[in-house]
C-alpha positions as CSV (number, residue, x, y, z in Angstrom):
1,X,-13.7,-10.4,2.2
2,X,-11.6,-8.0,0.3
3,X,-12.7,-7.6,-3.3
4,X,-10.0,-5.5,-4.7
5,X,-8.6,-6.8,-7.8
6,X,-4.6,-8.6,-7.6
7,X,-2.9,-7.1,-10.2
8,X,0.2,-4.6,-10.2
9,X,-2.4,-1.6,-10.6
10,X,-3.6,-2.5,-7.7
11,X,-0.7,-3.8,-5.7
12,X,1.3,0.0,-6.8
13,X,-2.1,1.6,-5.0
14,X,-1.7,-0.5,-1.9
15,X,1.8,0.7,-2.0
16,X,0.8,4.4,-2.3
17,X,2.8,4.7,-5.9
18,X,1.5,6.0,-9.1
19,X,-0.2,3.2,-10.5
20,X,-0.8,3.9,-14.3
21,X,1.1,2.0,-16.9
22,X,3.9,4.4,-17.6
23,X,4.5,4.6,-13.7
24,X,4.9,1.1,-13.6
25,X,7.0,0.8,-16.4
26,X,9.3,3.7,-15.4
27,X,9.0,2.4,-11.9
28,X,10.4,-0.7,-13.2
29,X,12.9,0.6,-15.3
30,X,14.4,2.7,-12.5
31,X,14.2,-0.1,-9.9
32,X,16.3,-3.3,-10.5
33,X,17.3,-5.6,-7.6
34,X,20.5,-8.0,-7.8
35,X,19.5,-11.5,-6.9
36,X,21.3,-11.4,-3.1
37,X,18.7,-8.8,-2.2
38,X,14.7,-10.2,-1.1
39,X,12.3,-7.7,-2.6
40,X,11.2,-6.3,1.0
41,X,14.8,-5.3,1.6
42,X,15.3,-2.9,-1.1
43,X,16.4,0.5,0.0
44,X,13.4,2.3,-1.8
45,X,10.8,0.9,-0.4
46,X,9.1,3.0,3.0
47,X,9.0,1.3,5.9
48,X,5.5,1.0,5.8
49,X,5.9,-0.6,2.4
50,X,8.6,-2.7,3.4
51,X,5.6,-3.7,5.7
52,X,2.6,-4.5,3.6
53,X,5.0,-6.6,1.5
54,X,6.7,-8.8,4.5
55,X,3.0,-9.3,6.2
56,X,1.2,-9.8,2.9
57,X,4.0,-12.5,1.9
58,X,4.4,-14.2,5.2
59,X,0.5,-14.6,5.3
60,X,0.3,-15.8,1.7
61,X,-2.2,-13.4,1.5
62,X,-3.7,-12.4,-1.9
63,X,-1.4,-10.5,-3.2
64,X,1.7,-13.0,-2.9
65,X,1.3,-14.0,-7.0
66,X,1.1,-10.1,-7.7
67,X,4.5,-9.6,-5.3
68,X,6.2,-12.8,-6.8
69,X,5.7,-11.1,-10.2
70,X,6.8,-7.7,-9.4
71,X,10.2,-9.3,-8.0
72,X,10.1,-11.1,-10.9
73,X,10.2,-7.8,-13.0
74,X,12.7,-6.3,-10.9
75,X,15.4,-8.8,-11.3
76,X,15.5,-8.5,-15.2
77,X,18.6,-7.6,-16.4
C-alpha cells in the first residue's frame, strides 16, 4: 500500500514539477484552462504526465480528490 501523502505537494512530485508553495502558486498562475478543455488534455502537460493523470483518474485511485482540486484551481478566472 502506498503511503505517500495526497496533497498537491505531493501530486506536483509525482508529476516531476517543483513542488514548493511558490511553484505551485506560480504554476497556477501561469496555467489556466478554459472549461472545453479536460485537465489531461492541456498542452503543458508531458505525455508521461498526461499519463499518470488519465490512469490515476480512470482508476479512482488516490489521488483523484488531489486532481479534481488542481483542475479546480486551474479553471479560476
Amino acid at each position: 500500500m502506498d503511503t505517500t501523502p495526497q496533497d498537491l505537494s505531493h501530486l506536483f512530485l509525482q508529476l516531476g514539477l517543483a513542488n514548493d508553495q511558490s511553484a505551485i502558486e506560480q504554476f497556477i498562475d501561469d496555467h489556466q484552462l478554459p472549461d472545453n478543455i479536460l485537465l489531461h488534455q492541456a498542452n503543458f502537460w508531458s505525455p508521461s504526465q498526461k499519463h499518470f493523470l488519465v490512469e490515476s483518474f480512470n482508476e479512482d485511485a488516490q489521488w483523484t480528490e488531489v486532481i479534481d482540486h488542481l483542475d479546480t484551481l486551474l479553471r479560476k478566472s
